[in-house]
C-alpha positions in Angstrom: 2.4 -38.8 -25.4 2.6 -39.9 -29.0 0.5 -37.4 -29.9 2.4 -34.2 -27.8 5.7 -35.4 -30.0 4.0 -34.7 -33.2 2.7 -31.5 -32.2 6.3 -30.5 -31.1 7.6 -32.3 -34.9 4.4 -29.8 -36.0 5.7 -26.9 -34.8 8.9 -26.7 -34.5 9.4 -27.7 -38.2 7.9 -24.6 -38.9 10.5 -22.8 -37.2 13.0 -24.9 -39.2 11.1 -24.0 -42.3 12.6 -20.2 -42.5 16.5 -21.8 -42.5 15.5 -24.7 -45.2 14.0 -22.1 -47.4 17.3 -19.7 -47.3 19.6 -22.9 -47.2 17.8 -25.5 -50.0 17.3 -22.5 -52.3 20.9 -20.7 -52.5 22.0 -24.9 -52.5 19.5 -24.9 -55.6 22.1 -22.0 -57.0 25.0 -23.4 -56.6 25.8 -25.8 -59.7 24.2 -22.5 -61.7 26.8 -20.1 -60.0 29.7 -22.7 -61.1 28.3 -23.3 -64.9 27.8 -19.6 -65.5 31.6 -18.8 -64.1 33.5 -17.2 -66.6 36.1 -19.1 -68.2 39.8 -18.1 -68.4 41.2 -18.3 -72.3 44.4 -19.9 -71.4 45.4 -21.5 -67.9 49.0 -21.3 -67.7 50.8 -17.8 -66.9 52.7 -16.4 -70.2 56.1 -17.8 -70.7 59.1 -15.2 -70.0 62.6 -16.2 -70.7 65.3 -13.1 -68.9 68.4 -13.3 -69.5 70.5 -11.5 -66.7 74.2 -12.0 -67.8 74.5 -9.0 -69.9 71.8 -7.1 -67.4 72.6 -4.6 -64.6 72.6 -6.6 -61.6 69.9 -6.2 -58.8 72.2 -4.7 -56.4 73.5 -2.3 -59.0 69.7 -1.0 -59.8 68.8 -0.6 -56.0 71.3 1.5 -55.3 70.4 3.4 -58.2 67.3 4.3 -56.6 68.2 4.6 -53.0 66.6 1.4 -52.2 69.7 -0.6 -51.5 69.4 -0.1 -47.5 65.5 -1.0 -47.9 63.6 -4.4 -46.7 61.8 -6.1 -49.3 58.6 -8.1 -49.3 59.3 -9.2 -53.2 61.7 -9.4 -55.4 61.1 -11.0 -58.9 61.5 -10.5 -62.4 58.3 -9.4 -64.8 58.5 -9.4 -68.9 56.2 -6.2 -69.6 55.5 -4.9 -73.5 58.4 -6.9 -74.8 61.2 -6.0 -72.1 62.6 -7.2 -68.9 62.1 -5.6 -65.2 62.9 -6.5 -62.0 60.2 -6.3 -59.7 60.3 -5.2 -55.9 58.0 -5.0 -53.3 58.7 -3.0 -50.4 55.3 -3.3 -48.6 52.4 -5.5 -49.4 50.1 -2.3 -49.0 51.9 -0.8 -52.2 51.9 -1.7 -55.3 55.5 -3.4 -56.4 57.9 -1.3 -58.5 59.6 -2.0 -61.7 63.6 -1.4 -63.0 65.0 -2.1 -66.0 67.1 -4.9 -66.1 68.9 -3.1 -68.9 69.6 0.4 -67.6 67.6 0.7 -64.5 64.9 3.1 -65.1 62.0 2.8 -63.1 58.6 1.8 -65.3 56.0 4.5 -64.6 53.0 2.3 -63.0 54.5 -0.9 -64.2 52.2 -3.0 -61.7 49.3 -1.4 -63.4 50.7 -2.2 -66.8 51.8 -5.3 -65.7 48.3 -6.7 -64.1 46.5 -5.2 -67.3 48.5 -7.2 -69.4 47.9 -10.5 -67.4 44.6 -9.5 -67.7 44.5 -9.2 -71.2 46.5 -12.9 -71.1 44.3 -14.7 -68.5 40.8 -12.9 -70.1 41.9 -13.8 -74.0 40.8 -9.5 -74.4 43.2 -8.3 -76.5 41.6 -5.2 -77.7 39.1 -5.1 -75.2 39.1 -1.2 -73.3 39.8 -1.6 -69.9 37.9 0.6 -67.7 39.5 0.6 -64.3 42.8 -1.3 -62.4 42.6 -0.9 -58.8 44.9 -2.3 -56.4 43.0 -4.6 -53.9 44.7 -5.4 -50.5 41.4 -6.5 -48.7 38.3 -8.6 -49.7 35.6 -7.2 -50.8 31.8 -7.5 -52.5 33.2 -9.2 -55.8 36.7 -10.5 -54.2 35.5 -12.8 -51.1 37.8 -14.7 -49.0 37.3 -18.1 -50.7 39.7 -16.3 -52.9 42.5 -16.3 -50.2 45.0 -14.2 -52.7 45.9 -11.0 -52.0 46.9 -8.2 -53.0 45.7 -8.8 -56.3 44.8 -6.1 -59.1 40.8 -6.0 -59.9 41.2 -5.1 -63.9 37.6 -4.5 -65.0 36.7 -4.8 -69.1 33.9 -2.4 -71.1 32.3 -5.9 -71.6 28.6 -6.0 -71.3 28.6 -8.0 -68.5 31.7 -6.1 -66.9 34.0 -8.7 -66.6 36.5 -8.3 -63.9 39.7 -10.1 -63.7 41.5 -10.4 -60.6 45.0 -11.0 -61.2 48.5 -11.5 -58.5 51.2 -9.9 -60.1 53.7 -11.4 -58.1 53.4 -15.3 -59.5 51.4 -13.9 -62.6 48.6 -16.1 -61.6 45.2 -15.5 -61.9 43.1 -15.6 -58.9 39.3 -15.6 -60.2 37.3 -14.4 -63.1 33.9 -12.5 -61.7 31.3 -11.0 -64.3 27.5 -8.8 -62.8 26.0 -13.0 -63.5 28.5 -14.1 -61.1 28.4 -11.4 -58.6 25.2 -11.8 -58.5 24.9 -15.5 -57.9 27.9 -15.7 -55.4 25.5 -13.0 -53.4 22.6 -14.9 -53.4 24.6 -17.9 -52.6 26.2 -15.9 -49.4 23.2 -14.4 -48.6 21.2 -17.4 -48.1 23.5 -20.3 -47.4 26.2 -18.3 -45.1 23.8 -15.4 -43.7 26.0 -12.7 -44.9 23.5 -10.2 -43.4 24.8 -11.5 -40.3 28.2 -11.2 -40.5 28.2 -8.0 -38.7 27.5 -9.9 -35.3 29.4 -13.1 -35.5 27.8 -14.5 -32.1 24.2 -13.9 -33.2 24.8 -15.2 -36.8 26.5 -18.9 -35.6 23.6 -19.0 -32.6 20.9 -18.7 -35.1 22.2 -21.2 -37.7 22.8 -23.7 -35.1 19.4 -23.6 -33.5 17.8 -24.0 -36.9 20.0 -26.7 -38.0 19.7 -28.6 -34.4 16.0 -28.0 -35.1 16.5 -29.2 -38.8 18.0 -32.4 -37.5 14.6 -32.9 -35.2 12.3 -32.3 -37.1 14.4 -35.2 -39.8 15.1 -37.4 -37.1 11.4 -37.1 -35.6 9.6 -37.3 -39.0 11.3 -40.9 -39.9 10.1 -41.8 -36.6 6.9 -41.3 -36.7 6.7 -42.8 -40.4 7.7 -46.3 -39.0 6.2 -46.1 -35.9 3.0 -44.9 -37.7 2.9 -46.9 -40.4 0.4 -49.8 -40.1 -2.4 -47.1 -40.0 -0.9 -44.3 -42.6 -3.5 -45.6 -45.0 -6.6 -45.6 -43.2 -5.6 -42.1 -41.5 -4.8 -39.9 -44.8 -7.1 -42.2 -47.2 -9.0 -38.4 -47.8 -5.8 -36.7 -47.1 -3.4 -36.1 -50.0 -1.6 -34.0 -49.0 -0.5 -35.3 -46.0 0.0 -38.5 -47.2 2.2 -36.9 -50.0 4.3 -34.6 -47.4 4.9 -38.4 -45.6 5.9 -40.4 -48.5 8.1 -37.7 -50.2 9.7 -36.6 -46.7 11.2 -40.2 -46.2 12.9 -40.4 -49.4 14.0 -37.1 -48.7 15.5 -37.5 -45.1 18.7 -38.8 -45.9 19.7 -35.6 -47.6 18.6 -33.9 -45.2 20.4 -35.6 -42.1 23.4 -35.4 -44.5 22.7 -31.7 -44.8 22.2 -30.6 -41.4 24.5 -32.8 -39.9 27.6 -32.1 -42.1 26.4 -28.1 -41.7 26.6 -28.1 -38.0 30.2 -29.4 -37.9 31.1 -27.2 -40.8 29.6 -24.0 -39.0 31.2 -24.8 -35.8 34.8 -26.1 -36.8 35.2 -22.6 -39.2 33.7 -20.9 -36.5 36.6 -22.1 -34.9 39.6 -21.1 -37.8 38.2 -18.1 -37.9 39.0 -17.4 -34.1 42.4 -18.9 -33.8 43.7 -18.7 -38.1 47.4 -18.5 -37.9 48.8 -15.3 -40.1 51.6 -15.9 -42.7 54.5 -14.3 -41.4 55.6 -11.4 -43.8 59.2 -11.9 -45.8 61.5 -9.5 -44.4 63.8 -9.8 -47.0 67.5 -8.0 -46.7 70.2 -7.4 -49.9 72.6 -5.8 -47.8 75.2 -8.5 -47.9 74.4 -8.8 -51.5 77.4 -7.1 -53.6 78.3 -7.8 -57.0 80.6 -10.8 -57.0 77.6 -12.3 -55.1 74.9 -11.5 -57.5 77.4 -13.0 -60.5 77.6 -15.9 -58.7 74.0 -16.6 -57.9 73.4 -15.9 -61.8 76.4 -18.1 -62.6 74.6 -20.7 -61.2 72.6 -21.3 -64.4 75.4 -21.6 -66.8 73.8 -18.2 -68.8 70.6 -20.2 -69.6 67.5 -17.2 -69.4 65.7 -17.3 -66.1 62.1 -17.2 -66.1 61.4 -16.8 -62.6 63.0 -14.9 -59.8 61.9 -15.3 -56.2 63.6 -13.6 -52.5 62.6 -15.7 -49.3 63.9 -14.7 -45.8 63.4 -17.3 -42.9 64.5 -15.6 -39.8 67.8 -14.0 -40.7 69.0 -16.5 -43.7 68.0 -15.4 -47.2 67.1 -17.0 -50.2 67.0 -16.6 -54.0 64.8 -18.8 -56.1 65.7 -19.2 -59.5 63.6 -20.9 -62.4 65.0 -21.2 -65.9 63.3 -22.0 -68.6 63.1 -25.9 -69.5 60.1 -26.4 -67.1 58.7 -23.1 -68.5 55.6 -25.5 -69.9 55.1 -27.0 -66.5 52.9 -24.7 -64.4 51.1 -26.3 -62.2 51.2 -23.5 -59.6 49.0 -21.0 -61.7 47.1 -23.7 -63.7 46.1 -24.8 -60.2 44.8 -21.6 -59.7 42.4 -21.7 -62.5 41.3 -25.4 -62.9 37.9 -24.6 -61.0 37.4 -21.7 -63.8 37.4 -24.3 -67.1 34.3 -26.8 -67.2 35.0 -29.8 -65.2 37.7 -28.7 -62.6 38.2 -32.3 -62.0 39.6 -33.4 -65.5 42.1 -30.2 -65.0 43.2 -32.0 -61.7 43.8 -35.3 -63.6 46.0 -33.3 -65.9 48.2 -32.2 -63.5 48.6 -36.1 -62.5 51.4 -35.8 -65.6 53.5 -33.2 -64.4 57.0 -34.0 -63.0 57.1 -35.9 -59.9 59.3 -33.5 -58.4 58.2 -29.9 -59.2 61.3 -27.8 -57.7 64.4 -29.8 -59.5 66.6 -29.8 -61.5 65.7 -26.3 -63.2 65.0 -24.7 -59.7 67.7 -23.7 -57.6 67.5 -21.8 -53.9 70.5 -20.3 -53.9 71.8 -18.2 -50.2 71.4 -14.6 -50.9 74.8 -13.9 -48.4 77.1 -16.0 -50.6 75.6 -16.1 -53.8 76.3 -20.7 -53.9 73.9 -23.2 -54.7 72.1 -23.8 -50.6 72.9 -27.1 -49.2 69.4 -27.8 -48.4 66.4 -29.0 -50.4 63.3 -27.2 -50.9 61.7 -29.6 -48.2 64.2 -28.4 -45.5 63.2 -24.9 -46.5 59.8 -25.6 -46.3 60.4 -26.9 -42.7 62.3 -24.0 -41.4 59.1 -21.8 -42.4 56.9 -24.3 -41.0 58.8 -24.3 -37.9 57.7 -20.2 -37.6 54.1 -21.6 -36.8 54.7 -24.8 -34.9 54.5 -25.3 -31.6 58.7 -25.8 -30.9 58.2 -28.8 -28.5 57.2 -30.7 -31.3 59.1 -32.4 -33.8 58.7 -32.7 -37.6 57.3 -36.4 -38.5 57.1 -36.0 -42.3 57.4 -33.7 -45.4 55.9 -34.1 -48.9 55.6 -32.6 -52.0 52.5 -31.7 -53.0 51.4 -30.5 -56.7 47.7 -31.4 -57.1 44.8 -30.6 -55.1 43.3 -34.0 -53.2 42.0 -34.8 -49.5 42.8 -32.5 -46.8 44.4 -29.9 -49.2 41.2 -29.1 -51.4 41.1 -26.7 -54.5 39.6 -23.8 -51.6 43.5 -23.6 -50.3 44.5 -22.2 -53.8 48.6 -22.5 -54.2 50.0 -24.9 -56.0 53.1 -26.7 -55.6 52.7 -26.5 -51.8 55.0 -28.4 -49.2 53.3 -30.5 -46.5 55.2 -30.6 -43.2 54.1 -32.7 -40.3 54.5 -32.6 -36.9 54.5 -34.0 -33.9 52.0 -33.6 -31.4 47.9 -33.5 -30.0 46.3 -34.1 -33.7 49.1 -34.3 -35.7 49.0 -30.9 -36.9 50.5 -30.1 -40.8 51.5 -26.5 -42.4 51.3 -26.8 -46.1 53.7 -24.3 -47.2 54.0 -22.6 -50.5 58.2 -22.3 -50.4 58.4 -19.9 -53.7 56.4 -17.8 -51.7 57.1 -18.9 -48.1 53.3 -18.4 -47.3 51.3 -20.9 -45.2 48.6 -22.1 -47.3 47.0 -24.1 -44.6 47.4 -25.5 -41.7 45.0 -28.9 -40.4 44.9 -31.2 -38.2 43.2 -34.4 -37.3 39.7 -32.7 -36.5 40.4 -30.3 -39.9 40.3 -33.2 -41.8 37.7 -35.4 -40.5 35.6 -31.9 -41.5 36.7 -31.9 -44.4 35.9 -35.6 -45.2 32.7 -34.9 -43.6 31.7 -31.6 -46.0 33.0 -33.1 -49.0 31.1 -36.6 -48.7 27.9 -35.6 -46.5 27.4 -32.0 -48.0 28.9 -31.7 -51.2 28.0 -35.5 -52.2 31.3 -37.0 -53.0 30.6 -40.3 -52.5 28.6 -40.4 -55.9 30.8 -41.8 -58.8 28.7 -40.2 -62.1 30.9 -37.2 -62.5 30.6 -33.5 -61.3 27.1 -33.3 -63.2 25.7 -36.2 -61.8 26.6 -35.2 -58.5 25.4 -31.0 -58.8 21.8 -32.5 -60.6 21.2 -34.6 -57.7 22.3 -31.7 -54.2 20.2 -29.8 -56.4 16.9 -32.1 -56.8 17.2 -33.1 -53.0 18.3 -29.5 -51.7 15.0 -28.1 -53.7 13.1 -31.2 -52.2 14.1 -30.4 -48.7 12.1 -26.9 -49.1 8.6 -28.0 -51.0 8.2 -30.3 -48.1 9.2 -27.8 -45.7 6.7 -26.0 -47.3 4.2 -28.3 -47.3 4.4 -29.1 -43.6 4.1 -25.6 -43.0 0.6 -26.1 -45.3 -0.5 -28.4 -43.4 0.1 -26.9 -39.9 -1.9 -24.2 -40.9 -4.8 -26.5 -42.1 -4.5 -27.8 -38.6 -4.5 -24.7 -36.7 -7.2 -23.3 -38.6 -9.6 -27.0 -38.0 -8.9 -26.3 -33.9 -11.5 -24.1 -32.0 
């Protein structure tokens, strides 16, 4: 019997072998992918400071240009070349617009301009010649999902190693900084650790990796077996052996990573698997200036006492309408787009600490949400807007249990979900589901639940090694030691099969 289990543990770990080789070694990759990511020169977006008394008013400029019975995705304001625009977005699929706020002439190709100067801020390329700015709505070989932004603008420099910056024109953040080193990496990394040439047949691809990892987990779980329950005659047995008697005293220092491997991995697989078949879309902003007249828009602008805006946001919730407005004493405080960056600079984790000395309560005093129908201050907080968005994707039998500002990422709301400040909203209901809702925006950033975040927990500390307390490079030289461990003694079990087979008649 004893000796049928081993030939199964023989065999079938070199079926395992195939998915431990394509795993370990894009694992192996990872820490290089993240030290070889370009960095961004500055982190925070570049200060504007608008002042809109003495401007043409929004309404004004609309009408101007026929737009003043239009539906807008966006609106904002945008300092471009030393002057000040309003910027509009009528669809997501086009590129936004840009008026004067002076005297309400359109800028030619503004969101080009305007994504190639943010570029130019983000990349530190002043003179640099920029080769190409294309307007991305989808991801794509060099912009993967991980991303999560879009539309951004790709703005590609004549650097030698093509560095492409993709910038969101509509918080002036940066989304991610790819060069051909990075490209590269990130597809070796896909290719082997998320079979990407699978992605074309879903089923086949999530069938495949399970096997191999449920025969992964086996072959670990089989292998410490037999070392115990072998182990008073190990020494006699592969005396003239070395090999063998390497593959068995390596493999059991080596198990643990890779029952923390495999297990984590099946639960990832399965639980995004998952996401990916039921993700809940952000609803679009549908947002309507029709009510909006003059003595409205002078007293939304009133508002601020004739201090210079620097940011200028429309949100719609069902049919009430809001204006953001940001002037500029927290112009220094941007955690949003620094957010967006901290995984770019060196040790991501020391630009998560620095956030830990922003204001406690990003969104007040020098933000205001102001009702777009009337033009006063709204009687609500940015928590009870935050709620009525959240409401748009919650189940409507349940109630809300709890809201909270968050401004750094931590826990269940990881550095992958991008947007910074976000509003958490909890509800009611089977596993305590909470929308995290970006309210400048009004886009769901994510939405988890209890089994979202005991994955999470599970990734971070059984697959990506949190537990360890030496620091980000403690923690990258170890995944990397064990994951390339986990394939030269797959590889040497594979060895030694074939010694085997080739010792039978």
């Amino acid at each position: 019997m004893l000796s049928r289990w081993l030939k199964l543990h023989y065999a079938l770990g070199v079926l395992t072998c195939l998915g431990i080789l394509l795993w370990g070694l894009s694992g192996v990759t990872h820490p290089i992918m993240s030290r070889l990511q370009p960095k961004p020169a500055v982190f925070f977006p570049p200060s504007q400071a608008i002042n809109l008394n003495q401007a043409l008013s929004l309404p004004q400029v609309l009408s101007m240009h026929a737009l003043n019975n239009e539906r807008f995705e966006r609106i904002g304001l945008a300092h471009i070349n030393k002057e000040n625009y309003y910027r509009v977005v009528v669809s997501k699929n086009q590129p936004a617009r840009y008026f004067s706020t002076l005297d309400g002439r359109e800028l030619s190709d503004g969101d080009r301009l305007y994504a190639q100067e943010l570029a130019r801020h983000y990349t530190g390329k002043l003179t640099e010649p920029i080769v190409s700015a294309r307007y991305i709505t989808s991801f794509g070989d060099d912009y993967h999902p991980v991303n999560r932004l879009l539309p951004v603008w790709r703005v590609e420099f004549a650097s030698e190693g093509q560095l492409r910056a993709f910038v969101d024109t509509d918080q002036a953040r940066l989304a991610t900084l790819v060069d051909n080193t990075r490209q590269l990496l990130t597809q070796i990394f896909r290719w082997g650790h998320n079979w990407e040439f699978l992605s074309g047949h879903p089923k086949l691809q999530i069938f495949v990796m399970t096997l191999l990892l449920v025969l992964g987990l086996f072959s670990a779980v089989s292998g410490i077996y037999f070392y115990f329950r072998m182990r008073k005659t190990a020494k006699q047995r592969l005396h003239k052996k070395p090999l063998a008697r390497w593959h068995r005293t390596v493999a059991i220092a080596v198990s643990f990573s890779t029952l923390t491997f495999v297990s984590s991995g099946i639960f990832h697989l399965w639980i995004t698997y998952w996401r990916e078949a039921n993700s809940v879309v952000s609803a679009p902003s549908n947002f309507d200036l029709k009510t909006m007249n003059e003595e409205i828009w002078k007293k939304t602008i009133a508002n601020f006492n004739n201090q210079p805006l620097s940011r200028l946001n429309a949100l719609s919730v069902g049919n009430e309408h809001f204006l953001w407005l940001a002037d500029i004493a927290k112009s220094n405080m941007h955690s949003g787009p620094r957010a967006q960056v901290a995984a770019l600079s060196n040790d991501e984790h020391a630009e998560h600490k620095k956030q830990k000395t922003a204001p406690p309560h990003p969104m007040h005093p020098s933000t205001l949400v102001v009702d777009a129908t009337t033009g006063e201050k709204w009687s609500g907080d940015v928590k009870k807007v935050a709620t009525l968005l959240a409401k748009q994707y919650a189940d409507p039998s349940n109630s809300v249990v709890q809201t909270e500002f968050i401004q750094k990422f931590s826990g269940e709301y990881g550095f992958i979900n991008k947007r910074l400040p976000v509003v958490k909203v909890q509800f009611s209901g089977p596993g305590n589901p909470r929308y995290y809702i970006e309210p400048v925006t009004g886009v769901l950033a994510a939405k988890v639940d209890d089994l979202d975040a005991l994955e999470g927990k599970s990734f971070a500390y059984l697959h990506k090694w949190h537990f360890t307390d030496g620091g980000k490079d403690l923690r990258d030289f170890l995944l990397a030691l064990f994951a390339f461990l986990n394939v030269v003694i797959a590889v040497a079990g594979v060895a030694l099969y074939v010694k085997r087979l080739k010792k039978q008649p």
